[in-house]
Structure formats: C-alpha cells, structure tokens
C-alpha positions in Angstrom: 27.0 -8.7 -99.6 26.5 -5.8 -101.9 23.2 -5.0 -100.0 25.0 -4.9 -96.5 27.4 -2.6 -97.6 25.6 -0.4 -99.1 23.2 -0.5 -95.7 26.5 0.8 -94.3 27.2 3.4 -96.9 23.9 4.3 -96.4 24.2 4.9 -92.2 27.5 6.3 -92.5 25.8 9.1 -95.4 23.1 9.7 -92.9 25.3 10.5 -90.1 27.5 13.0 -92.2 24.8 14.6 -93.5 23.0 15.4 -90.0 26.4 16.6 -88.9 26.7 18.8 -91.9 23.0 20.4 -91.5 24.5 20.7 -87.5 27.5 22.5 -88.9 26.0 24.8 -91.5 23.1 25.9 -88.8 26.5 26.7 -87.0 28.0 29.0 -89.6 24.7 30.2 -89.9 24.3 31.6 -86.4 27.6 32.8 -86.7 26.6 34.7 -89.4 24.3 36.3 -87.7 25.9 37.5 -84.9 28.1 41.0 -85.7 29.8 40.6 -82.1 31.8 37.5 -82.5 35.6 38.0 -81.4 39.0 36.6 -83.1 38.2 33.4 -81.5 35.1 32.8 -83.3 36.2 33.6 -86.7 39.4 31.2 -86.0 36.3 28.0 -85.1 34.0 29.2 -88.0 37.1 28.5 -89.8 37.6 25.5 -88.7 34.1 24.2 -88.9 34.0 25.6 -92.6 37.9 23.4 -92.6 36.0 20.0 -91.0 33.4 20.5 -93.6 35.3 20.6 -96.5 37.1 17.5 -95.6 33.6 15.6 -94.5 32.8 15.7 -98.2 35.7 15.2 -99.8 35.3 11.7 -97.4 31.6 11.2 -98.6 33.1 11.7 -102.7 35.8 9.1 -102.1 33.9 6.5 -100.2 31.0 6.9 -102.8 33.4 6.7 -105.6 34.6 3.4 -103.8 31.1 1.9 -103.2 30.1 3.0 -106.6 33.3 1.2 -108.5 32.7 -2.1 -105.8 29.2 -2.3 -106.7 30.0 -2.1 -110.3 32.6 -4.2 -110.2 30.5 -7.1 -108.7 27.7 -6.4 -110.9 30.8 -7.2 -113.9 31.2 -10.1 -112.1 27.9 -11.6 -112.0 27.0 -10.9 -115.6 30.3 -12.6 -116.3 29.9 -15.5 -114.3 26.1 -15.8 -115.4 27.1 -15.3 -119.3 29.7 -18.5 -118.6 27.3 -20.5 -117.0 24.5 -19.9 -120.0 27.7 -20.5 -122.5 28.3 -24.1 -121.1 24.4 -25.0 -120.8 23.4 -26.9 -124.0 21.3 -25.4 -126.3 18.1 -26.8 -127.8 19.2 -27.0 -131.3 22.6 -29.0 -129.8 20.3 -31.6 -128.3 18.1 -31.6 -131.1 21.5 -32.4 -133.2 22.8 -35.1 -130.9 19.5 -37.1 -130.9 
C-alpha cells in the first residue's frame, strides 16, 4: 500500500515539475522580450500566481505522504514489537520444562 502510493506521489511530482520547468521557460522568454504589452505582464503574473500555488500543493501533499508513511511505519513497529512481546522466549521454555 505504502509503495502504490508513493508510485502516485511520485507521477503526480513528475508532472508538476515538468509543468513548472514549462512555466519558468515561460517567464523566461518573457523576460526576454522588452516589447511585451499590459496584457502580457497581467499572464506573467498569473503564471508566476499558478506557480506559487503548484508548490504550495506539492509542500502539503508531501507533508501528507510523508506523515502517512510515518505513520504506518509506527504502526508496523508497533504491531511487530507486540507480536515478538507474546512469542515465548527461550529462557521461558527453558523454565517451564
């Protein structure tokens, strides 16, 4: 389970971070260009706006994957230090025999 989702998180990273290099090589070539009219500057703000947002997305869904995957890895030590805790240990069957 843990591996599938972080296959996701994985995919979904990818993705926003090809748009971002598309974005920036945007801002870039709008950087360039001296001519641009009012209309341009009001999309380079927006694209500057979308980016912004994109990572603040990426920094809460990897806060969330990063708290779930800790979480389960809580919950396998826990489970796996109760199962050794029940198991018998050699000096208690030594004791019994």
């Amino acid at each position: 389970m843990i591996r599938t989702k972080t296959q996701i998180f994985i995919q979904r990273l990818s993705l926003e971070m090809h748009n971002l290099r598309e974005y920036a090589g945007l801002l870039e070539r709008w950087n360039e260009d001296d001519t641009q009219d009012e209309v341009l500057q009001e999309a380079k703000l927006d694209v500057i706006d979308r980016i912004g947002s994109t990572l603040n997305e990426m920094r809460e869904l990897q806060s969330h994957e990063w708290a779930a995957m800790y979480k389960a890895l809580q919950d396998s030590r826990e489970k796996n230090a109760a199962d050794s805790s029940s198991m018998p240990k050699d000096g208690a069957c030594k004791e019994a025999e």
